[in-house]
N, CA, C and O atoms as CSV, one atom per row, in Angstrom:
chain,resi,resn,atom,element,x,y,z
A,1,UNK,N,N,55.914,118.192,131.367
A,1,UNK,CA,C,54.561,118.725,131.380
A,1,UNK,C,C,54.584,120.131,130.773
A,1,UNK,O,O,55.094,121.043,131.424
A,2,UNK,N,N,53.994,120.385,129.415
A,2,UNK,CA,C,53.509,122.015,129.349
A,2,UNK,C,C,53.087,123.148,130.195
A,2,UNK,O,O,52.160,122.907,130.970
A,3,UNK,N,N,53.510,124.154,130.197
A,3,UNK,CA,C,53.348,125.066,130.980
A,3,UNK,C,C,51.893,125.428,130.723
A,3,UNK,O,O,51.404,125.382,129.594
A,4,UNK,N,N,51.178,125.814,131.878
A,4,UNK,CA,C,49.874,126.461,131.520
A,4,UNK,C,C,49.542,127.476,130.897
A,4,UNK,O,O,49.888,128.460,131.551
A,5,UNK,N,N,48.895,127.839,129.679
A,5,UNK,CA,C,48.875,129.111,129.074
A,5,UNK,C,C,48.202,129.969,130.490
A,5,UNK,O,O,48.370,131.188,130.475
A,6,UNK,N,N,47.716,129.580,131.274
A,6,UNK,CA,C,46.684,130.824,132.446
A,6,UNK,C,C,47.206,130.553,133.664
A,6,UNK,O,O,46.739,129.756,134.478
A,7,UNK,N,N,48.443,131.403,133.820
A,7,UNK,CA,C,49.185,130.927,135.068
A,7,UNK,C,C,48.476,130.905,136.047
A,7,UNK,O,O,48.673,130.071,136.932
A,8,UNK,N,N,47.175,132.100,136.142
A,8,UNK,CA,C,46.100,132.343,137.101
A,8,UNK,C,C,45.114,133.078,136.625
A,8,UNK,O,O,45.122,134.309,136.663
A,9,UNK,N,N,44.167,132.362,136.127
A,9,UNK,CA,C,42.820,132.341,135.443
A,9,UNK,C,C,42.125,133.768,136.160
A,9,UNK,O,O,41.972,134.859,135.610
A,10,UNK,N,N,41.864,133.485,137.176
A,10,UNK,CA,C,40.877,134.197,137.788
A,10,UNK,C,C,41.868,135.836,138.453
A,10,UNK,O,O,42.746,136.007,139.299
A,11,UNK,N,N,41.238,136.583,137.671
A,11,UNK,CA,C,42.056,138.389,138.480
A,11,UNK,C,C,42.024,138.178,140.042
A,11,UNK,O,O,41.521,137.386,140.838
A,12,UNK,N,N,43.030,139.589,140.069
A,12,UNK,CA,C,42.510,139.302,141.943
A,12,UNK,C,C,40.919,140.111,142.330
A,12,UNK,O,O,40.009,140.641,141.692
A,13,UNK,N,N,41.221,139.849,143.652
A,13,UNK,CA,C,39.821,140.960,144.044
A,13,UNK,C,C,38.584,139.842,143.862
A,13,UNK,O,O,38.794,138.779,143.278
A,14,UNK,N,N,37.271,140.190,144.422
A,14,UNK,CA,C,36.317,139.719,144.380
A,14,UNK,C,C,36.064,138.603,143.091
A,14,UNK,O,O,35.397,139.065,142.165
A,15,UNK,N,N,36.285,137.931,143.020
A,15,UNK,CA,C,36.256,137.056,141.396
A,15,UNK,C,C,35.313,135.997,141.590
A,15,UNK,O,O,35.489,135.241,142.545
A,16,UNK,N,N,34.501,135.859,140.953
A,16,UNK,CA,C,33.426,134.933,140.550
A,16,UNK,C,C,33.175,133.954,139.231
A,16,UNK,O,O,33.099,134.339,138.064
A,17,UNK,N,N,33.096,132.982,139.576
A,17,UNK,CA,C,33.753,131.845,138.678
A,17,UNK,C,C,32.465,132.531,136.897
A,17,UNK,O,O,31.489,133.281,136.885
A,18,UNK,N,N,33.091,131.878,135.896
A,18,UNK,CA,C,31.669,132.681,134.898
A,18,UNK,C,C,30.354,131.749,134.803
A,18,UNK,O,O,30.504,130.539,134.967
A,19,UNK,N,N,29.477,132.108,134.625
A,19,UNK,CA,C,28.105,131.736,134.063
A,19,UNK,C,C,28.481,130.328,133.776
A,19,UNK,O,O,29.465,130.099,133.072
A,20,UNK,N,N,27.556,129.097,134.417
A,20,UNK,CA,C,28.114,127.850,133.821
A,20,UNK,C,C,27.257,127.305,132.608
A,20,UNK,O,O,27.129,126.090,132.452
A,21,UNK,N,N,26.802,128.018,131.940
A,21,UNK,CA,C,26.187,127.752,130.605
A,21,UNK,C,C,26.766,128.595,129.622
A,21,UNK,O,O,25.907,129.108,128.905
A,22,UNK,N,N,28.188,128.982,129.285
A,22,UNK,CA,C,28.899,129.591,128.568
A,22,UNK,C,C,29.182,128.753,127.093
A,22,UNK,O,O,30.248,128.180,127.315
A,23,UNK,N,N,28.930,128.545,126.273
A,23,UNK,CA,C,29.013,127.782,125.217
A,23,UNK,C,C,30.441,128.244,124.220
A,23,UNK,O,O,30.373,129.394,123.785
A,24,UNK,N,N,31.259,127.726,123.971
A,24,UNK,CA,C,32.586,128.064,123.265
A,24,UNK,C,C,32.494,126.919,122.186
A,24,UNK,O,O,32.503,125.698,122.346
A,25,UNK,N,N,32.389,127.787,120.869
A,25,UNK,CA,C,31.915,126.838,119.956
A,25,UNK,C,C,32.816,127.131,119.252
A,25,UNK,O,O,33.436,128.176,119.448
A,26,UNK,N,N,33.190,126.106,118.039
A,26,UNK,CA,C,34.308,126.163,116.800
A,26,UNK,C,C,33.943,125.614,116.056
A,26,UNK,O,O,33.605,124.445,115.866
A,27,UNK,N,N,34.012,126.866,115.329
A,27,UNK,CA,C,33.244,126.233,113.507
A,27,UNK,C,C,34.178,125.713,112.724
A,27,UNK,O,O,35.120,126.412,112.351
A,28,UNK,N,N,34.054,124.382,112.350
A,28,UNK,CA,C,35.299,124.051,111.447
A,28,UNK,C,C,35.096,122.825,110.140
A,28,UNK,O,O,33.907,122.680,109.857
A,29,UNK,N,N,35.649,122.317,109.668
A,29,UNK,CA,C,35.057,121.415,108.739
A,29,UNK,C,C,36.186,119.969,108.875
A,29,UNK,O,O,37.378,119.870,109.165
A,30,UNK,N,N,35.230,119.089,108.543
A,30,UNK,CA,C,36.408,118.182,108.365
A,30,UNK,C,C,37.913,117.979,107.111
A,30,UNK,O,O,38.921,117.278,107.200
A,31,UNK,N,N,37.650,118.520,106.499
A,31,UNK,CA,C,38.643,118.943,104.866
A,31,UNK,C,C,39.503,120.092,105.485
A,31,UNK,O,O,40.529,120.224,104.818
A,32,UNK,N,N,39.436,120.985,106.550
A,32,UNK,CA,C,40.029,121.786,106.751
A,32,UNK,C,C,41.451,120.951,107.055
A,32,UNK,O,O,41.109,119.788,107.269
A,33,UNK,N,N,42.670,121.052,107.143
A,33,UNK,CA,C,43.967,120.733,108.021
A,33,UNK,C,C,44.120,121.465,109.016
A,33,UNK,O,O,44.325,120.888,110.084
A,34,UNK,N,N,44.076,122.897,109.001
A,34,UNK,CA,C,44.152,123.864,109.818
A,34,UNK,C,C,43.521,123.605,111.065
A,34,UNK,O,O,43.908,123.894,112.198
A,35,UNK,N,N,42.130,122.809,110.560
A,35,UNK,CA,C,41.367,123.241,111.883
A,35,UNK,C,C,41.444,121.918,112.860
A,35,UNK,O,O,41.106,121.889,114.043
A,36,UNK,N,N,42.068,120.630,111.935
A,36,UNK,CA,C,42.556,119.379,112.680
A,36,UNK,C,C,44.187,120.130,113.581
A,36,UNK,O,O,44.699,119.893,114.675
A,37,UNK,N,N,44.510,120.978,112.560
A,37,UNK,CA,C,45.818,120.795,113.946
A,37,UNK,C,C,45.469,121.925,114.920
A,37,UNK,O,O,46.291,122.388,115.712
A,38,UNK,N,N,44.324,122.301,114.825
A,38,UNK,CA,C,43.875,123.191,115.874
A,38,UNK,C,C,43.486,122.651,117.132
A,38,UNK,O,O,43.890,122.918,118.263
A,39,UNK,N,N,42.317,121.550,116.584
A,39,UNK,CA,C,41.690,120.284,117.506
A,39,UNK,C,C,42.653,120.393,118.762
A,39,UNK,O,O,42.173,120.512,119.890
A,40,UNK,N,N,44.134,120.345,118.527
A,40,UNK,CA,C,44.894,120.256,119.891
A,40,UNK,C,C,45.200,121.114,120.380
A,40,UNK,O,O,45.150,120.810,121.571
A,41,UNK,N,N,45.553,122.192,120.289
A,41,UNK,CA,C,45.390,123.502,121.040
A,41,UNK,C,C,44.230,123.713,121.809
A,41,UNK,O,O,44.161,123.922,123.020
A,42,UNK,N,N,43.306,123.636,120.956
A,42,UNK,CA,C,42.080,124.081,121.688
A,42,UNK,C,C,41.837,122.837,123.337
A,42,UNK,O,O,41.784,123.105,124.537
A,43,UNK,N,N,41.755,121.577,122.617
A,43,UNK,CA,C,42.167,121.057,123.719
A,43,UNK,C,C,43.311,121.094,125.067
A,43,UNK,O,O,43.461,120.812,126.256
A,44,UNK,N,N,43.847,121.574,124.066
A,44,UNK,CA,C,45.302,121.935,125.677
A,44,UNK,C,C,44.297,123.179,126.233
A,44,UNK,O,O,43.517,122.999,127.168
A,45,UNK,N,N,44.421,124.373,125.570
A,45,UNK,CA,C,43.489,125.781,126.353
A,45,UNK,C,C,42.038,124.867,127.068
A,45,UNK,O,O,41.375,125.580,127.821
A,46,UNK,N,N,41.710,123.959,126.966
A,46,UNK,CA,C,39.781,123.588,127.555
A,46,UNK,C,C,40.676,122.886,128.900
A,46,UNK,O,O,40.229,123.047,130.036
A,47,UNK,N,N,41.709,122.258,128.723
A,47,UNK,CA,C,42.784,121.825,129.683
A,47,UNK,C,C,42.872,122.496,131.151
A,47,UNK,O,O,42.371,122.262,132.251
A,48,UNK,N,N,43.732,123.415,130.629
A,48,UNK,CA,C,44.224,124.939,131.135
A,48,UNK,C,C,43.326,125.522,132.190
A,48,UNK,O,O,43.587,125.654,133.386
A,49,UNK,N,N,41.954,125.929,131.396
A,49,UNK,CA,C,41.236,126.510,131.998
A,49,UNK,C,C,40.229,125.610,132.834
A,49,UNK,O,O,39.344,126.111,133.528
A,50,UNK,N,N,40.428,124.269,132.718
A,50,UNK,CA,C,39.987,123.413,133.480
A,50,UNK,C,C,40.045,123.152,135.052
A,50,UNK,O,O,39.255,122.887,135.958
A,51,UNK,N,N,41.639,123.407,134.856
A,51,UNK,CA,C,42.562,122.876,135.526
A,51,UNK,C,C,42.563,124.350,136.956
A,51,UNK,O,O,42.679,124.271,138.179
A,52,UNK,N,N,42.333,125.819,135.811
A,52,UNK,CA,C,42.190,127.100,136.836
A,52,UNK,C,C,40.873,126.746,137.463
A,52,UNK,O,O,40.747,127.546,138.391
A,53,UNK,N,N,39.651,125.820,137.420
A,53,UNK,CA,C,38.951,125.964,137.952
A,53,UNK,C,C,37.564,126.683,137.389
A,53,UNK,O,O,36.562,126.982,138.038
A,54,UNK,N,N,37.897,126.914,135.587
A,54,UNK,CA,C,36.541,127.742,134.598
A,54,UNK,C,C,36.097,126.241,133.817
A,54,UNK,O,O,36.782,125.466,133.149
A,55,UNK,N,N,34.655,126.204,134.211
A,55,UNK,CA,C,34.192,125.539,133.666
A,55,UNK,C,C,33.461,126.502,132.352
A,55,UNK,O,O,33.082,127.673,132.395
A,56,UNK,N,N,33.434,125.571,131.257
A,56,UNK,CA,C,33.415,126.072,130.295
A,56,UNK,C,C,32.144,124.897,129.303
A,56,UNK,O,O,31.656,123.857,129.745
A,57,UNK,N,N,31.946,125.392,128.200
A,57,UNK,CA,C,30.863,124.072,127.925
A,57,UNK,C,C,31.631,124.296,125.979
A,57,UNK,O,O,31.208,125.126,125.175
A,58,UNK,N,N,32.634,123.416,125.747
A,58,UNK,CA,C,33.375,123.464,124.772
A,58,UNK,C,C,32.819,122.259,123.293
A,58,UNK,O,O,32.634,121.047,123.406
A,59,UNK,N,N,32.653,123.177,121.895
A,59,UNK,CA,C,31.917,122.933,121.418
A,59,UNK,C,C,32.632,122.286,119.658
A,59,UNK,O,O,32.690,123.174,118.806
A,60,UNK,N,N,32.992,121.226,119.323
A,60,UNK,CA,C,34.080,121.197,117.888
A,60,UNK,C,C,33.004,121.097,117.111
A,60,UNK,O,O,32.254,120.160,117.386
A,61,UNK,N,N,32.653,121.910,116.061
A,61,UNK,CA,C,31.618,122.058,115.079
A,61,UNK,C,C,31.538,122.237,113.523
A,61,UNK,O,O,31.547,123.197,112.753
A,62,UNK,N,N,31.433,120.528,113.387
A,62,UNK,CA,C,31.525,120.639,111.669
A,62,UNK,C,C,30.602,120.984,110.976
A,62,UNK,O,O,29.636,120.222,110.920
A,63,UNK,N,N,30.576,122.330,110.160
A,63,UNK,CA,C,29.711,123.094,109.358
A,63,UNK,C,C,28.983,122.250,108.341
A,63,UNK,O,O,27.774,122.282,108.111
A,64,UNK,N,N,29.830,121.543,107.808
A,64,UNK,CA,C,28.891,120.641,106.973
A,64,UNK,C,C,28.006,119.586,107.815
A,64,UNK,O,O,26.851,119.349,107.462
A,65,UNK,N,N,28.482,119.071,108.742
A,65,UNK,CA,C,27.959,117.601,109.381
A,65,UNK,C,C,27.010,117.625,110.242
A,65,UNK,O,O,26.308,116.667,110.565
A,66,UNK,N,N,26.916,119.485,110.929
A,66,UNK,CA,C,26.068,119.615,111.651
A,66,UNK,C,C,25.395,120.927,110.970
A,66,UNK,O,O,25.231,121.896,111.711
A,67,UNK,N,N,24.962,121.035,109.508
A,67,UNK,CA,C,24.271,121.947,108.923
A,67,UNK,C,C,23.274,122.246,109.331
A,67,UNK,O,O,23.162,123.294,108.694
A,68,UNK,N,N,22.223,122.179,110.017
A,68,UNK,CA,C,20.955,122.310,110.784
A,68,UNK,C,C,21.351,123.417,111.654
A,68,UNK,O,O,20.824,124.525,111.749
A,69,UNK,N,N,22.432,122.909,112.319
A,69,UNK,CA,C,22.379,123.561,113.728
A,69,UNK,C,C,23.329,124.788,113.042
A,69,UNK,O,O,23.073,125.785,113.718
A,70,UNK,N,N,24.035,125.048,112.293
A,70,UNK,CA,C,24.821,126.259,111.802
A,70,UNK,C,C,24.005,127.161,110.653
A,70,UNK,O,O,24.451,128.155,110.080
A,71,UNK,N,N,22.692,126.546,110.470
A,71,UNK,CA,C,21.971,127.442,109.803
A,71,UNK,C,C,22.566,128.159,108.271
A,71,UNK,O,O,23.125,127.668,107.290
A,72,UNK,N,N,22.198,129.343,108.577
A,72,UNK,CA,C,22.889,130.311,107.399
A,72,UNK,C,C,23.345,130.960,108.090
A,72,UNK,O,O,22.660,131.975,108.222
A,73,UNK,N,N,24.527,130.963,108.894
A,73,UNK,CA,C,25.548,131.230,109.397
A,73,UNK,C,C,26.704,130.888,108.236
A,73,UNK,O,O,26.965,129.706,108.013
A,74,UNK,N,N,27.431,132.016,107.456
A,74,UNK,CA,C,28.139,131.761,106.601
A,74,UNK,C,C,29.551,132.216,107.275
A,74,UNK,O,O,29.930,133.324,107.656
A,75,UNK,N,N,30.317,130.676,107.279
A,75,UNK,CA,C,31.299,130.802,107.990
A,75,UNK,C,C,32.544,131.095,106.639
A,75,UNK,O,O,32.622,130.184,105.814
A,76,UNK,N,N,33.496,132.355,106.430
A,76,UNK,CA,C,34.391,132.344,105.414
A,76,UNK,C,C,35.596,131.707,105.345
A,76,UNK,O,O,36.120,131.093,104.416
A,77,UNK,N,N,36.169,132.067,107.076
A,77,UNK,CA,C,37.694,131.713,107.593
A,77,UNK,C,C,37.242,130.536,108.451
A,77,UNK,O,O,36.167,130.255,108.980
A,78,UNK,N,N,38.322,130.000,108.410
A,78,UNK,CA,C,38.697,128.820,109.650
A,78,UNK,C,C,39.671,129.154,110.271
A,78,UNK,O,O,40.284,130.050,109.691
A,79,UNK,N,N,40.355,128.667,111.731
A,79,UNK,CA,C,38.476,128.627,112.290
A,79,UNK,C,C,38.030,129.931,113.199
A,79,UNK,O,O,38.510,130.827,113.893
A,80,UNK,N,N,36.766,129.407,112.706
A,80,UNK,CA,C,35.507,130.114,113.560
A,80,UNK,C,C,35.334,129.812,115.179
A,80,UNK,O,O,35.280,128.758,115.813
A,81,UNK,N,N,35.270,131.210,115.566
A,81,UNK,CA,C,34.876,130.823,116.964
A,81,UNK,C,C,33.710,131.896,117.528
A,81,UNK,O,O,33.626,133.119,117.418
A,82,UNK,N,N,32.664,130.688,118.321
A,82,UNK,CA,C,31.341,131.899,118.848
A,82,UNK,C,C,31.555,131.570,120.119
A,82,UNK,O,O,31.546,130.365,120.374
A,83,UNK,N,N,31.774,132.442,121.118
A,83,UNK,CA,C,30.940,132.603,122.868
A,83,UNK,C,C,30.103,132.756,122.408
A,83,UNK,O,O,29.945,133.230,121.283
A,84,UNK,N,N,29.094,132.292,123.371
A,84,UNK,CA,C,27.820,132.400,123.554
A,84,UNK,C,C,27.219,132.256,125.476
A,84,UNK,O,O,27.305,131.223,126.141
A,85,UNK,N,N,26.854,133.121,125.797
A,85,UNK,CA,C,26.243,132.817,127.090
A,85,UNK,C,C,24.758,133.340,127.283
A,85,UNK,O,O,24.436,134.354,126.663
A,86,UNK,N,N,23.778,132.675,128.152
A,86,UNK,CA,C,22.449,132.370,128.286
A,86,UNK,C,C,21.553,133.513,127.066
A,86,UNK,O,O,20.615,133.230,126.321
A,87,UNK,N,N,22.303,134.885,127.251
A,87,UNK,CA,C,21.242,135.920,126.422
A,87,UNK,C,C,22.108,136.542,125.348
A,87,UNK,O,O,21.575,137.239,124.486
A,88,UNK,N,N,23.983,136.236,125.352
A,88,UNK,CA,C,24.358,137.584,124.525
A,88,UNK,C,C,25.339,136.459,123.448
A,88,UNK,O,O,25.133,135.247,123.399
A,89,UNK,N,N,26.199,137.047,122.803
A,89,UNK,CA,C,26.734,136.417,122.050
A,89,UNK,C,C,28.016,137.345,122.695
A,89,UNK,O,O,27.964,138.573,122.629
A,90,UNK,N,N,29.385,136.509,123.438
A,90,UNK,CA,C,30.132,137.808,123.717
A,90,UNK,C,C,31.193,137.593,122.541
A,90,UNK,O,O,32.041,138.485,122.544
A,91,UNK,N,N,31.316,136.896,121.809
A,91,UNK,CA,C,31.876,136.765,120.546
A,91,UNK,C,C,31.980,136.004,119.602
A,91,UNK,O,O,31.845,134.815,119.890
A,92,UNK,N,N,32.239,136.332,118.203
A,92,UNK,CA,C,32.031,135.658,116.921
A,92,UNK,C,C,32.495,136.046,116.154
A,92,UNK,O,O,32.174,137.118,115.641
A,93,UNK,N,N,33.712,135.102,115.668
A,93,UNK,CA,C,34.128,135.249,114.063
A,93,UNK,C,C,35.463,134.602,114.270
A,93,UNK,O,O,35.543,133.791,115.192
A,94,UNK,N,N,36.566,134.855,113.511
A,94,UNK,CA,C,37.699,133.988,112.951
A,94,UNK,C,C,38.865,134.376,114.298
A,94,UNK,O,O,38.922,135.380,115.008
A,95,UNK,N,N,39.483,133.473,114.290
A,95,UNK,CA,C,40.604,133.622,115.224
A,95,UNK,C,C,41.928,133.041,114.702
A,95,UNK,O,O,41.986,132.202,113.802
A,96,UNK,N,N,42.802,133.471,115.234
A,96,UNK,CA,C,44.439,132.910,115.251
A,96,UNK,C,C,44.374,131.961,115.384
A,96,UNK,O,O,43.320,131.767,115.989
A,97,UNK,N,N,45.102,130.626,115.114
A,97,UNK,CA,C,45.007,129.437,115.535
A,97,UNK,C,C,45.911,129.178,116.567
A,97,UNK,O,O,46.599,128.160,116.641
A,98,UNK,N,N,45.908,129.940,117.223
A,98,UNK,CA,C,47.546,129.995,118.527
A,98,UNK,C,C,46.329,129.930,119.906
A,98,UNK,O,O,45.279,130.486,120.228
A,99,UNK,N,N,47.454,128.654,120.524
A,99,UNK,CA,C,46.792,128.799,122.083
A,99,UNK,C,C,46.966,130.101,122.969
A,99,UNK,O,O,46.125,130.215,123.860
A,100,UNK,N,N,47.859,131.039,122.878
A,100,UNK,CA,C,47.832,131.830,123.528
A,100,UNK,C,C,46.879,133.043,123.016
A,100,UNK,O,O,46.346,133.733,123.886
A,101,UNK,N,N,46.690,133.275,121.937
A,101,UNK,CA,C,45.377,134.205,121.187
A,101,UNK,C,C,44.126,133.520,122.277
A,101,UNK,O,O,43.731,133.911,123.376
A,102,UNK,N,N,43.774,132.478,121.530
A,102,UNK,CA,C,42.284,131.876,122.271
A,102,UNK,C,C,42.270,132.089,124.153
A,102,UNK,O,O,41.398,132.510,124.913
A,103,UNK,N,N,43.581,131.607,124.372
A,103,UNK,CA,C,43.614,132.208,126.141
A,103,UNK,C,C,43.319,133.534,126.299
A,103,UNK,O,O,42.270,133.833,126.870
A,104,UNK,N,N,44.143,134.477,125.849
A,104,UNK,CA,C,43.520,135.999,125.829
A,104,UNK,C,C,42.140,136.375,125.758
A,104,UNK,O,O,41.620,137.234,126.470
A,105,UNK,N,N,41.435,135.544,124.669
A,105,UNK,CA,C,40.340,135.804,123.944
A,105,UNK,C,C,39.432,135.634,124.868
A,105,UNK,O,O,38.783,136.634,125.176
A,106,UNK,N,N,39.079,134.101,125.688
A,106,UNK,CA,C,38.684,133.689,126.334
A,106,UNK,C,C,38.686,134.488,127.898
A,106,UNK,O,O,37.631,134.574,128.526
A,107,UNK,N,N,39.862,135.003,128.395
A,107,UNK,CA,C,40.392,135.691,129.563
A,107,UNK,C,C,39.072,137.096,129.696
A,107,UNK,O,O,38.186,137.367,130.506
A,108,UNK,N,N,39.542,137.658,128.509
A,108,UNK,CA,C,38.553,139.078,127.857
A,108,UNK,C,C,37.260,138.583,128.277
A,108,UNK,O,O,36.888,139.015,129.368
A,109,UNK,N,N,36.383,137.680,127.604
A,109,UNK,CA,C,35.557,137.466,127.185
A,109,UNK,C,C,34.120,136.793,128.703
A,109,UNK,O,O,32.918,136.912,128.940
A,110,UNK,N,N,35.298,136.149,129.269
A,110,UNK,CA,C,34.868,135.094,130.238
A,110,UNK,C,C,34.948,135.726,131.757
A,110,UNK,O,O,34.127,136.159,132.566
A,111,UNK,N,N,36.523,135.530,131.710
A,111,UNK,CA,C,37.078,135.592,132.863
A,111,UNK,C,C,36.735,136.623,133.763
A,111,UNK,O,O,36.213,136.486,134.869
A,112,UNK,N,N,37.242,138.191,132.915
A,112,UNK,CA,C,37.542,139.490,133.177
A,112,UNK,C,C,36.044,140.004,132.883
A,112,UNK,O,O,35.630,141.124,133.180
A,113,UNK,N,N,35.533,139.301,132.443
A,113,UNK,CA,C,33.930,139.827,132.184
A,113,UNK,C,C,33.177,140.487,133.138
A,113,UNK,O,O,32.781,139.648,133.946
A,114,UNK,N,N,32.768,141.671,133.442
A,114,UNK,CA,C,32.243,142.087,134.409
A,114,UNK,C,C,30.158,141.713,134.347
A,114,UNK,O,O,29.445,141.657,133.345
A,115,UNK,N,N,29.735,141.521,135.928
A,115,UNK,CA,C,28.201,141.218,135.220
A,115,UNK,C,C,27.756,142.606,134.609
A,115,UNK,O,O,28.021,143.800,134.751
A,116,UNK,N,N,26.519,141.381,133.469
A,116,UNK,CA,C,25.759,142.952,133.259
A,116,UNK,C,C,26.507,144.003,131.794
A,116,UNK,O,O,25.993,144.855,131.070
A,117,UNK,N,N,28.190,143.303,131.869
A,117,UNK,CA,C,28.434,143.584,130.511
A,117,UNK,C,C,27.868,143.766,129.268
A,117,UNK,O,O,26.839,143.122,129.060
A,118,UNK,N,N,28.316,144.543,128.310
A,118,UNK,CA,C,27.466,144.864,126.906
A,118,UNK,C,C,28.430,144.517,126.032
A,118,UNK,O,O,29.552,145.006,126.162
A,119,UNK,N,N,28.031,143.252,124.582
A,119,UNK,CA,C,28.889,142.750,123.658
A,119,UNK,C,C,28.715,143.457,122.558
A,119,UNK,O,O,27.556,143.750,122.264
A,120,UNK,N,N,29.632,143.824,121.835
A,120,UNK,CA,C,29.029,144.458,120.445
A,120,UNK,C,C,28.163,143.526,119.703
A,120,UNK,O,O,28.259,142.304,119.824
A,121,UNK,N,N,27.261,144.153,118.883
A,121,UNK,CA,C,25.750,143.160,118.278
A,121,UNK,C,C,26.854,142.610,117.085
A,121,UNK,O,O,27.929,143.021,116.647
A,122,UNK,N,N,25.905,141.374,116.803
A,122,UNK,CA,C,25.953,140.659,115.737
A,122,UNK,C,C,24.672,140.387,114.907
A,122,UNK,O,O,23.600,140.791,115.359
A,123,UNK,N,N,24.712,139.732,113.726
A,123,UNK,CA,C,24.392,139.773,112.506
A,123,UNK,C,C,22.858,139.034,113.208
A,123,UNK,O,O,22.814,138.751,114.405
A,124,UNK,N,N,21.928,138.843,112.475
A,124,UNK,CA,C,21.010,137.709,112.673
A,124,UNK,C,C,21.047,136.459,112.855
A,124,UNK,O,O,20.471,135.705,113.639
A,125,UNK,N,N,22.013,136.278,111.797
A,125,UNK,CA,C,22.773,135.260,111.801
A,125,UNK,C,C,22.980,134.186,112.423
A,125,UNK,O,O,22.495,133.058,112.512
A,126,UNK,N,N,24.291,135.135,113.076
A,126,UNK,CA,C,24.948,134.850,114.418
A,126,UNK,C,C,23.759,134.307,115.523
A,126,UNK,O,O,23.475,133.208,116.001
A,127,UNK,N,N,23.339,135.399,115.629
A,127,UNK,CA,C,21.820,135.416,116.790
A,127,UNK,C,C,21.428,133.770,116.728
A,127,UNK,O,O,21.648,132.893,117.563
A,128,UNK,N,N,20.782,133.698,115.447
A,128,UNK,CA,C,19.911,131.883,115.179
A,128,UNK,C,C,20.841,131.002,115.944
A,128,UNK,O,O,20.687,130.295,116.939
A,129,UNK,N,N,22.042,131.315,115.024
A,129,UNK,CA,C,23.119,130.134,115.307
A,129,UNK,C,C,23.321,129.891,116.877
A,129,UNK,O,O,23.437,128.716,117.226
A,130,UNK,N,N,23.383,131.011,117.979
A,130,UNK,CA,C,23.300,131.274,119.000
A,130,UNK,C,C,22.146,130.372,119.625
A,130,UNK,O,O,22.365,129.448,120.408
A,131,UNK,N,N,20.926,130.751,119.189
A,131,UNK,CA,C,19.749,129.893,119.609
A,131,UNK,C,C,20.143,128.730,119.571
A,131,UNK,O,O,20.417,128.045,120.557
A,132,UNK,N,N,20.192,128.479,118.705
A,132,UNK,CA,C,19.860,126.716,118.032
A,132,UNK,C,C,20.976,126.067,119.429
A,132,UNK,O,O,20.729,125.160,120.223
A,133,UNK,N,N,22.427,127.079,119.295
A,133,UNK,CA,C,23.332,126.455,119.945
A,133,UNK,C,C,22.742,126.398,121.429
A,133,UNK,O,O,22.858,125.299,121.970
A,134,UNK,N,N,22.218,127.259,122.065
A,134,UNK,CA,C,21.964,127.083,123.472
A,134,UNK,C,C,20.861,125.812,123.539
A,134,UNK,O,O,21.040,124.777,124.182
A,135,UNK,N,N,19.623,126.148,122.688
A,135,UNK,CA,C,18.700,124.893,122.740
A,135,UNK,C,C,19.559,123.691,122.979
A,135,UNK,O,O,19.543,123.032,124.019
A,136,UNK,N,N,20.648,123.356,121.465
A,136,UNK,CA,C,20.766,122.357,122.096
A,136,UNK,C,C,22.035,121.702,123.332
A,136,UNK,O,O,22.647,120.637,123.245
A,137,UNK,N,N,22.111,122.508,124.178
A,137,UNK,CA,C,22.857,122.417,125.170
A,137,UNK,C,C,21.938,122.022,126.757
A,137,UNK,O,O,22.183,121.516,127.852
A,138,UNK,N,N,20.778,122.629,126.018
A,138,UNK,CA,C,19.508,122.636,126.746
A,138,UNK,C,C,19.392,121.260,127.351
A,138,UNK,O,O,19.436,120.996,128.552
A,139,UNK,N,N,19.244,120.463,126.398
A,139,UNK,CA,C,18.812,119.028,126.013
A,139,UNK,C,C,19.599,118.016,126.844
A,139,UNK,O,O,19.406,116.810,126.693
């Protein structure tokens, strides 16, 4: 059995599980290779953090196949990755393709998140893509 990248998800002290409408999306294409041998990482980390008890709402997103919903969101690198939770975007743009990067990333982002936190802004962009993505999670 693989070792868990999150030996223990949750810090000590008062800890509160995150927001359960957290959207973790990955922009990727089908022509990419990169982002097929990513497909499994990311799955082991949705695993992981499963398994600590973070529910998460995990998102594989082909730019071409689901063009509507990615707007003019111009994705450069693969892959792309957006948090998104109910009002903010707590992050967006290209990542490492390593499970232990995305655990960190996620840890930062999610975990360690204090309420009431402030994300650095993003583009308009981003913002739509954000919408569209929560709408349709809505559904």
């Amino acid at each position: 059995m693989a070792t868990p990248l999150l030996a223990k998800a949750q810090p000590e002290g008062d800890w509160r599980p995150p927001h359960p409408a957290i959207q973790v999306a990955f922009l990727c294409a089908a022509w990419c290779r990169l982002c097929g041998q990513y497909k499994a990482v990311v799955d082991r980390v949705a695993a992981d953090f499963s398994a600590q008890g973070v529910t998460l709402h995990w998102q594989w997103i082909d730019i071409e196949e689901e063009s509507d919903l990615v707007g003019e969101l111009d994705v450069e690198t693969f892959p792309t990755l957006v948090v998104v939770d109910p009002s903010a975007v707590r992050f967006a743009g290209a990542i490492t393709p390593h499970a232990q990067t995305l655990a960190n990333l996620l840890r930062a982002t999610v975990i360690a998140a204090e309420p009431g936190e402030t994300w650095p802004s993003v583009g308009a962009d981003v913002q739509t893509f954000a919408a569209r993505l929560r709408a349709r999670a809505a559904r």
